[in-house]
C-alpha positions in Angstrom: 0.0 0.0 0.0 -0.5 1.3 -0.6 -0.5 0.4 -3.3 -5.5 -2.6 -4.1 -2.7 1.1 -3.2 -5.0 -2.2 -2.7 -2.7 -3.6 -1.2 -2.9 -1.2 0.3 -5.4 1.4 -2.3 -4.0 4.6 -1.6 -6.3 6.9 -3.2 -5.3 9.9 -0.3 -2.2 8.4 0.9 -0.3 12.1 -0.4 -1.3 13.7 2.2 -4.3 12.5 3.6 -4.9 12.8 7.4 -3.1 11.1 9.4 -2.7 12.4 12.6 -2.2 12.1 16.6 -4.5 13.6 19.3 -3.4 14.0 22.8 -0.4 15.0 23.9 3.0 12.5 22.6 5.9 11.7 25.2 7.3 8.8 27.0 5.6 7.4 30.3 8.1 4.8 31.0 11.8 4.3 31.9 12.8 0.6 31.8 16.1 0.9 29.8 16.6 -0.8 26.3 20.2 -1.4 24.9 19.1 -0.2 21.6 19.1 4.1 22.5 16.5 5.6 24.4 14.3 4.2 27.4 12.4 1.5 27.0 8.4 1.9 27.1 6.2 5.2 26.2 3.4 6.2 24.1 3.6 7.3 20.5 0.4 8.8 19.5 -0.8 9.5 15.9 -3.8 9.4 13.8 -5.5 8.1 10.4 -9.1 8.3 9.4 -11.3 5.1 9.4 -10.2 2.3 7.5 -11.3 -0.7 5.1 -10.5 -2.9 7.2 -7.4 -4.0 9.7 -7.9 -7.9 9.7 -4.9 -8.8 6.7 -8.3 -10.8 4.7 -9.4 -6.6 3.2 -6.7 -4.6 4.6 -6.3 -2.7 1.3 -4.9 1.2 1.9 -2.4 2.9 4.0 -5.0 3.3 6.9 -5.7 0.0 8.1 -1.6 -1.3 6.3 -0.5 0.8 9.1 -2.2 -1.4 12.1 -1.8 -4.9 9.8 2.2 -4.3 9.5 2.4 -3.9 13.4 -0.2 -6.5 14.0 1.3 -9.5 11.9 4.9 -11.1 10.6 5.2 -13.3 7.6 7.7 -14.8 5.3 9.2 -11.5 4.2 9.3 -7.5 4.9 10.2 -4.8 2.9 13.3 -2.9 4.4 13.0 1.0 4.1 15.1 0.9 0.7 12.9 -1.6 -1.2 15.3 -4.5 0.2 13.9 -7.9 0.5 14.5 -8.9 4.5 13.3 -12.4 5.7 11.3 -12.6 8.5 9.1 -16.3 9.4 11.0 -17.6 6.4 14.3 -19.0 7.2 15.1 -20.6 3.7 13.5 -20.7 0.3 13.9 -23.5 -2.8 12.2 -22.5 -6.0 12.1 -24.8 -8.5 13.7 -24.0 -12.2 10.5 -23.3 -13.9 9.5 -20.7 -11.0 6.4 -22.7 -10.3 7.3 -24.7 -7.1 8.0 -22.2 -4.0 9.4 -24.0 -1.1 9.3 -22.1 2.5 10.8 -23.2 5.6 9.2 -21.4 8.7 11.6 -20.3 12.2 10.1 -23.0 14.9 8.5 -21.7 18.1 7.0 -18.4 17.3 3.5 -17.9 18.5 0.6 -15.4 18.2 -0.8 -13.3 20.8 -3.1 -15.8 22.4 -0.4 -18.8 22.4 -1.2 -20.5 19.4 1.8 -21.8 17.6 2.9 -19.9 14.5 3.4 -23.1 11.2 2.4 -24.0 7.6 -1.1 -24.5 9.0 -1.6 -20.5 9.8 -0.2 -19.5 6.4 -2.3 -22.0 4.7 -5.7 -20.5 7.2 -4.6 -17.3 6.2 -4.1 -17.5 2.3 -7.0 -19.4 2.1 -9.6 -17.2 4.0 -8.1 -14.1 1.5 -9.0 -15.7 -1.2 -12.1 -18.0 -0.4 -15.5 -16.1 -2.4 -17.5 -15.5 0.6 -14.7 -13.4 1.9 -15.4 -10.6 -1.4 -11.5 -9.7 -0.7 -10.5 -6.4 -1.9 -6.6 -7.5 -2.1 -6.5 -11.2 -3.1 -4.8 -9.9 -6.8 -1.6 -11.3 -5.0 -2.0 -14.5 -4.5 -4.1 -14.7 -8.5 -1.3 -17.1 -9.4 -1.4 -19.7 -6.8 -2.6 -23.3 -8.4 -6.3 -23.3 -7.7 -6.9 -19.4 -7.2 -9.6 -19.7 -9.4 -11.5 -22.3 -8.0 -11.4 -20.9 -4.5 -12.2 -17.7 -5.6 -15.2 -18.5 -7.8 -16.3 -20.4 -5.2 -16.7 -24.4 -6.3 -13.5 -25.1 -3.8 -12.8 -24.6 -0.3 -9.4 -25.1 0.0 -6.7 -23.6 -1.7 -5.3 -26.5 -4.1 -2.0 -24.9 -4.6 -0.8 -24.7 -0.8 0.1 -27.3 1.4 2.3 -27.9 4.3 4.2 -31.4 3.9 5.2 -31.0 7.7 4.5 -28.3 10.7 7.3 -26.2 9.3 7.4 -26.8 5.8 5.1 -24.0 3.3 4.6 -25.5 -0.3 3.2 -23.4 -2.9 2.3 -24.1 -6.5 1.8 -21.3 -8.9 -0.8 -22.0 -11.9 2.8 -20.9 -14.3 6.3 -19.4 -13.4 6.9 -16.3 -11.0 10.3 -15.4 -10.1 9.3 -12.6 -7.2 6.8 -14.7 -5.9 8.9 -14.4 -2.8 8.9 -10.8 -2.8 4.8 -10.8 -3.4 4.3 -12.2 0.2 5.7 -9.2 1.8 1.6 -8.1 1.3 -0.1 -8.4 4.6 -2.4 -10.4 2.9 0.2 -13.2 2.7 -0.1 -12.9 7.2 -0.7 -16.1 9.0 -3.6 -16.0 11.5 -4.7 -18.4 14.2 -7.8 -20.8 14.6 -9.7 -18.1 16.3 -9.7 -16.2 13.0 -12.3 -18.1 11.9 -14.0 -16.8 8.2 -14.0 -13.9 7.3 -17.1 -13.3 8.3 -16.1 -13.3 12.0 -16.7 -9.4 13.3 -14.9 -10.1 16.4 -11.9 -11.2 15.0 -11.8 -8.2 11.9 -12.2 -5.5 14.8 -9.7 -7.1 17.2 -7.3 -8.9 15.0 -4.9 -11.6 17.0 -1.3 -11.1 15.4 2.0 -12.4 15.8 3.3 -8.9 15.0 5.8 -6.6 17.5 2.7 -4.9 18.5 -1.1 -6.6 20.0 -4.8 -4.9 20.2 -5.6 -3.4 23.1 -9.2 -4.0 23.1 -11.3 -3.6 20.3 -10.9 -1.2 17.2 -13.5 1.5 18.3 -15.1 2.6 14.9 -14.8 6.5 13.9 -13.0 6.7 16.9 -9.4 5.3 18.0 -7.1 2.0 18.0 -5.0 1.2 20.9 -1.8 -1.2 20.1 0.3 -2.2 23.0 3.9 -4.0 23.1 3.8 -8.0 21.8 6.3 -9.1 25.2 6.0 -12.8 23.1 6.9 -11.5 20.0 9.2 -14.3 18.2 11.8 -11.3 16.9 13.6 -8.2 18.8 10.7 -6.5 20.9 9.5 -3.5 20.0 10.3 -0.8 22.6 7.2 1.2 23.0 4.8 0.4 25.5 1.8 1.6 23.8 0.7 3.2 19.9 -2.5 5.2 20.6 -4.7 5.6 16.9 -6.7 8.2 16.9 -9.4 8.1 13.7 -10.5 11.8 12.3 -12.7 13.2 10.2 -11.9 12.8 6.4 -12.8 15.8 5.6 -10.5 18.1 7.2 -8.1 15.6 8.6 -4.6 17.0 7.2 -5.1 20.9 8.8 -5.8 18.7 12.1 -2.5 17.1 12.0 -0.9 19.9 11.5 -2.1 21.9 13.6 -2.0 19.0 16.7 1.6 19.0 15.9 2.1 23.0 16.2 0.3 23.0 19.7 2.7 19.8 20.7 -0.8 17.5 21.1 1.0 14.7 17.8 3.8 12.8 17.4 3.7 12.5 13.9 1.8 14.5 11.4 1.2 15.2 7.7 0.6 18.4 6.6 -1.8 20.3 3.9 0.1 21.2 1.1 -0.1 24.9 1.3 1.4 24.8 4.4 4.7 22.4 3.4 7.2 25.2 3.1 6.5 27.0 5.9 6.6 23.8 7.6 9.4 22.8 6.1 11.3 26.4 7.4 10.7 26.1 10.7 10.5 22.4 11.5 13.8 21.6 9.8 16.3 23.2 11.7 14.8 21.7 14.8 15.3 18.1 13.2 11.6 17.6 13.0 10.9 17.0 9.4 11.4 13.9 7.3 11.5 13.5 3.9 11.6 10.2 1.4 12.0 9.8 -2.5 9.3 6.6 -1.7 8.3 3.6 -4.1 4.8 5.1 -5.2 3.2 7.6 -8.1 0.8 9.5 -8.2 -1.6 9.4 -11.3 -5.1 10.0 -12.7 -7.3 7.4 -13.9 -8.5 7.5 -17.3 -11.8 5.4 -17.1 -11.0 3.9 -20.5 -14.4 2.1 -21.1 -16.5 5.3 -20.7 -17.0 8.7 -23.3 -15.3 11.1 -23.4 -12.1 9.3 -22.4 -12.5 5.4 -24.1 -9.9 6.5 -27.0 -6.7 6.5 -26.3 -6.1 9.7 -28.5 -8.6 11.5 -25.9 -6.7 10.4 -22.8 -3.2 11.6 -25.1 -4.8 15.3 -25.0 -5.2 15.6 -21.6 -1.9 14.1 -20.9 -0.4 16.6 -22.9 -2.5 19.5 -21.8 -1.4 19.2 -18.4 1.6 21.7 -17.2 3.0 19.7 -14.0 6.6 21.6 -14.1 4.0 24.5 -13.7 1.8 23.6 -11.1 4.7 21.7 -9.0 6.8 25.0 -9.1 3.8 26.8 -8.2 1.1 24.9 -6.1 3.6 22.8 -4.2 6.4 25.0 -4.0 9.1 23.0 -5.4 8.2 20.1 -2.9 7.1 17.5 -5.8 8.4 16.4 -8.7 6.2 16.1 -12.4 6.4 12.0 -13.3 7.0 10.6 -16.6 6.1 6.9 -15.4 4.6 4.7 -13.4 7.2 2.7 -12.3 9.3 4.5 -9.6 12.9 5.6 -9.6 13.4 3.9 -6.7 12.7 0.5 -8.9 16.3 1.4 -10.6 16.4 -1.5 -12.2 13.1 -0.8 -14.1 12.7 3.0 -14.2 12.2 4.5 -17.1 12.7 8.3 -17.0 10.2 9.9 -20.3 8.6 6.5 -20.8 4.8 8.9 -20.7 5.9 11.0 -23.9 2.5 13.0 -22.9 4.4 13.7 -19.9 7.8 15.0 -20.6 6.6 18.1 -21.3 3.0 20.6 -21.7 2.5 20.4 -25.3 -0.4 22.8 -26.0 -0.6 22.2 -30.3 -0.5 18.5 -30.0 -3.0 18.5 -26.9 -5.7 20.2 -29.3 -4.4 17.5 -32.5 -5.0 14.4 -30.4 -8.1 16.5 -28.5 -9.5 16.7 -32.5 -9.0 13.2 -33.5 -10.1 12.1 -29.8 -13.8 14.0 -30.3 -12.8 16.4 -27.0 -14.4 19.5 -28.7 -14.3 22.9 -26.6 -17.0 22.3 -24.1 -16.7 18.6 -23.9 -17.6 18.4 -20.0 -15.3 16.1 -18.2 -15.8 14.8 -14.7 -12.4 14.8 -12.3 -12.8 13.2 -8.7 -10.9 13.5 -6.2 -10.8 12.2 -2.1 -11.9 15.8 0.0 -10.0 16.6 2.9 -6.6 15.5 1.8 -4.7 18.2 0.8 -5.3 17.7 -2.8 -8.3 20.4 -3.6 -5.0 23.4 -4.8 -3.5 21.0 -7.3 -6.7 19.8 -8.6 -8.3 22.8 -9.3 -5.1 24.4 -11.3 -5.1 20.9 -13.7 -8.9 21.9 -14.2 -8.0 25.5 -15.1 -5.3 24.5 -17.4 -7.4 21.8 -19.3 -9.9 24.8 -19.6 -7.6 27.1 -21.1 -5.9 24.5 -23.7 -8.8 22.6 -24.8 -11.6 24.4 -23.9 -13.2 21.8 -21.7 -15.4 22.2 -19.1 -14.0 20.4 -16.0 -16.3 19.3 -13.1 -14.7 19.2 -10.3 -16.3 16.0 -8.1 -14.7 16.2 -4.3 -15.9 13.5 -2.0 -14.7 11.4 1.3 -12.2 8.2 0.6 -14.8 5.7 1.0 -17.3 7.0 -1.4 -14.7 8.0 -3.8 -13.6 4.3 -4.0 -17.1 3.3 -4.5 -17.6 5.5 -7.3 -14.3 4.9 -9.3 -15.7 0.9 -9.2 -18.8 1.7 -10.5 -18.6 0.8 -14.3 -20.8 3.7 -15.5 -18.1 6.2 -13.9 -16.2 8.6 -16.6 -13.7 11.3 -17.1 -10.8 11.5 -14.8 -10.1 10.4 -10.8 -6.9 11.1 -9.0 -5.2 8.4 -7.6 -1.7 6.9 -5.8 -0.4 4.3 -5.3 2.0 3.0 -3.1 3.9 -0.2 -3.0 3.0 -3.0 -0.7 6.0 -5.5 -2.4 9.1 -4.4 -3.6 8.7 -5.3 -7.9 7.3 -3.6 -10.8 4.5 -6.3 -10.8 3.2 -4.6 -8.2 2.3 -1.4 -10.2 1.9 -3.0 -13.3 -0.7 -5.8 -12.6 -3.1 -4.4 -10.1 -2.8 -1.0 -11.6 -3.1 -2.3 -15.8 -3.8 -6.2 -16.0 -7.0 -6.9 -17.2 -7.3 -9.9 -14.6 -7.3 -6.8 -11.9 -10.8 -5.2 -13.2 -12.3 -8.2 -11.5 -16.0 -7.4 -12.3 -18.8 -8.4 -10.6 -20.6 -10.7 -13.0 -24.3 -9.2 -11.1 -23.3 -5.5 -10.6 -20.5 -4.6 -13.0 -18.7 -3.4 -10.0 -14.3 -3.5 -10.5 -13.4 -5.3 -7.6 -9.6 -5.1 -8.4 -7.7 -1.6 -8.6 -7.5 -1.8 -12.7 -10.3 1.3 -11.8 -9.8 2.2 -15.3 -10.7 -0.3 -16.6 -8.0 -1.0 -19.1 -7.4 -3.8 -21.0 -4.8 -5.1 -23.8 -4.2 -8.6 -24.2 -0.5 -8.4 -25.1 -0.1 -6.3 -22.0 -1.4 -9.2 -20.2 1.4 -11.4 -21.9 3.9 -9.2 -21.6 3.5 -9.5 -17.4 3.0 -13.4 -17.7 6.5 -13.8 -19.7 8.1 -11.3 -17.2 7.3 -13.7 -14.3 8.1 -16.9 -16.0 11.6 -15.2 -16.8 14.6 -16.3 -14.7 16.9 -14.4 -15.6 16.6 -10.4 -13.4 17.8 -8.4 -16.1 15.9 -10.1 -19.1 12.7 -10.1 -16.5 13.4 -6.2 -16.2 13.6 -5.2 -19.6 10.1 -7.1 -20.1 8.3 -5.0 -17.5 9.9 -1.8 -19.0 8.6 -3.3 -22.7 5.0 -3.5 -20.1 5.0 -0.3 -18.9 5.6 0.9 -22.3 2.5 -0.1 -23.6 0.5 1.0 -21.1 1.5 4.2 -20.5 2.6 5.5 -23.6 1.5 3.3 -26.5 -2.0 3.5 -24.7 -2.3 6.3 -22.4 -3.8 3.9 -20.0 -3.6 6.2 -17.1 -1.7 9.3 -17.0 1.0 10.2 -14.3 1.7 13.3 -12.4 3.6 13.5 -9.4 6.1 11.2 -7.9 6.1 10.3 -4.6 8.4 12.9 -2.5 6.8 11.8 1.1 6.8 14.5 3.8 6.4 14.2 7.8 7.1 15.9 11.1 8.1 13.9 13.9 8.4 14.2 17.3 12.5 14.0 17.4 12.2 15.9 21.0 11.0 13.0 22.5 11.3 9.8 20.6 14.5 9.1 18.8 15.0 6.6 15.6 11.9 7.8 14.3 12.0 7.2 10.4 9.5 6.6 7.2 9.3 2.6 6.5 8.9 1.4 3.4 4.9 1.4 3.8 5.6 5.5 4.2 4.3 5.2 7.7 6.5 5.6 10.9 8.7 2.9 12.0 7.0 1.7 15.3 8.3 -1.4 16.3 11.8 0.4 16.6 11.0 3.7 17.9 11.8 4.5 21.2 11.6 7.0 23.9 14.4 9.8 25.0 
């Protein structure tokens, strides 16, 4: 996530709220040998999520609690690094198809169950069983038997077994050489018999982990989540005593943030993006502000299958028409940077600086030539959503005003809270435009390209047309789909590479699937006065299980 997004969907994860209420410091002094005291209270915030239970967690809200919550085979270390966690040794087979997982012995979840095959296998399967309607069970699409699970004439996931208590067997339907690097998801989490399906309400609002941090009590809807220190966590404790969640309103929730942080109330805080330089200017010299290059983009969805935008010459114009060195010298202050692809720089291996021609550079006389062969004629209304509350309204409104001014069109501007946005960029009679960002939840292109482009992610509904994967644009090209089957099946990493650049190629130039706009320059103030080692993990989120307090 964050980034199905998603995997964690990120549709506000730029700069939506995420805040702390109360006041941040450190209530306890039992020493650590790792700097600072042991115990304390970190206190921050996020608005309501999905879900927290690792069967739906699907954007950074609820990826935050999940990541804390649960340990599987693999994390993501804050460069994009592949680290082993529950997975002490891997044999992959030479076709890619036959995954072979040994698990650490004697780790155990919250409630004392024992940690083995069996709790990956419960896990796995209750993601992708069809009664579970699973937001984020793309991932695991190329596991043997996916497809009967999911349509529902199986119960059990053909392609995973456990040939002893320690022993995880999987069998993709054809080769994947970062299938490793897929179960990083928090989907991929083990979970104990109490799980249960689903279904079970008890379990989704009071998760039980095997993660550095435990629930305190139930998740309190619209209101707060309490995490507490895992004392029986199989790895290096984590040092705080406590991670106090407070959820706030959508609508307003960055201004909140910053402002608790001003008055000393947060511990951690985004900020609106007006505000980010004279953040910046006095937070910095006190040490306070953090800033990541981070594996994400941000982008606007081209709904492909719906006027005005269902030609790709159409989705060229407003590609063109867009000024980003403009708007990110002006709206943002030098604080982002225009994108020319979706695969981020931090993917070095893949990145493909210009790959979005559209991008490079506004183009005003070839925005009105595609705009002419694309049937956008002057006053040609287009719809552009966008999540409220987030920071975004400044940036959205000047990429109105400039598609006004080149082509004439007449841009409604749709603002609405995260969770009805989602449910109106699924529903298939939605046009025009919807900005979006994704963040990683693995570390590989496939991660971007599938969920984001692969027709298989549209996942409709066969009763209500809804796109239950985060292809939200609907797009679809056959040789695309190819072109990311024959990158997995490909041993070799630099041959593999240059068939995910061929991919993204495709998609996002050839065909103007979607149309990127910002990298992913992340931004945070932290409480440095009193909690040290506070950083931005991978997920973009702060580092809890290794903070500690001064």
């Amino acid at each position: 996530m964050r980034g199905a997004t998603s995997a964690k969907w990120v549709v506000g994860a730029v700069i939506v709220a995420m805040a702390a209420t109360a006041c941040g410091g450190g209530d306890g002094d039992k020493k650590d040998n790792a700097g600072g005291k042991g115990g304390g209270t970190f206190r921050l915030g996020i608005t309501e999520p999905t879900a927290i239970d690792p069967f739906n967690v699907q954007e950074s809200e609820g990826a935050l609690v999940a990541h804390n919550l649960f340990t599987g085979l693999y994390s993501a270390t804050q460069d994009g690094k592949l680290k082993p966690e529950l997975a002490e040794s891997v044999q992959t087979s030479d076709d890619g198809k036959i995954w072979t997982f040994k698990i650490k012995p004697g780790t155990k979840f919250s409630n004392g169950e024992v940690v083995d095959a069996e709790a990956f296998i419960r896990g796995w399967t209750r993601v992708v069983a069809k009664e579970s309607a699973s937001d984020v069970a793309y991932p695991m699409e190329g596991i043997a038997g996916y497809k009967e699970l999911n349509g529902g004439t199986a119960t059990t996931f053909a392609g995973v077994t456990a040939p002893d208590a320690n022993t995880l067997k999987v069998e993709l339907s054809s080769g994947d050489f970062e299938f490793d690097k897929k179960t990083v998801h928090s989907a991929f989490s083990p979970v104990p018999k109490v799980a249960g399906a689903a279904s079970n309400k008890a379990y989704n609002d009071a998760p039980i982990g095997n993660g550095p941090f435990k629930m305190a009590g139930a998740w309190e809807h619209n209101k707060s989540i309490t995490l507490v220190r895992n004392d029986d966590y199989g790895f290096e404790k984590a040092k705080l005593d406590k991670v106090e969640i407070s959820i706030l309103n959508a609508a307003n929730g960055s201004t909140l943030e910053y402002q608790g942080f001003q008055s000393g109330q947060f511990d951690w805080a985004r900020m609106p993006t007006p505000q980010m330089p004279v953040a910046k200017a006095k937070y910095e010299p006190k040490k306070q502000w953090i800033e990541a290059d981070t594996s994400g983009i941000n982008y606007l969805v081209a709904f492909n299958q719906q006027a005005p935008l269902n030609n790709v010459d159409a989705r060229k114009a407003i590609s063109y028409a867009i000024d980003r060195d403009a708007i990110a010298k002006g709206v943002f202050q030098g604080l982002q940077k225009p994108a020319t692809s979706v695969l981020p720089p931090s993917f070095a291996d893949t990145y493909q600086d210009g790959v979005c021609t559209s991008c490079v550079k506004q183009d005003k006389e070839k925005a009105k030539e595609y705009a002419a062969k694309g049937g956008l004629k002057p006053g040609t209304v287009i719809d552009f959503g966008y999540n409220t509350g987030a920071g975004h309204e400044e940036w959205v409104q000047a990429i109105a005003q400039q598609l006004k001014d080149v082509l004439g069109l007449e841009v409604k501007l749709n603002g609405k809270p995260f969770k009805e946005a989602l449910a109106q960029q699924q529903d298939k009679a939605t046009g025009g435009l919807w900005r979006s960002a994704w963040g990683a939840d693995y570390p590989t292109p496939d991660n971007f390209l599938f969920p984001l482009l692969a027709t298989g992610s549209i996942n409709e509904d066969p009763e209500t047309g809804k796109a239950q994967g985060d292809n939200r644009g609907r797009y679809s090209n056959p040789k695309f789909d190819e072109l990311i089957t024959q990158a997995r099946s490909t041993k070799d990493a630099a041959a593999r590479a240059k068939i995910y650049k061929e991919a993204e190629k495709l998609a996002v130039d050839t065909d103007q699937a979607l149309i990127p706009t910002w990298k992913r320059t992340q931004y945070r103030l932290a409480n440095t006065e009193k909690f040290t080692n506070v950083k931005m993990d991978f997920f973009e989120d702060p580092n809890l299980a290794e903070i500690a307090a001064k």
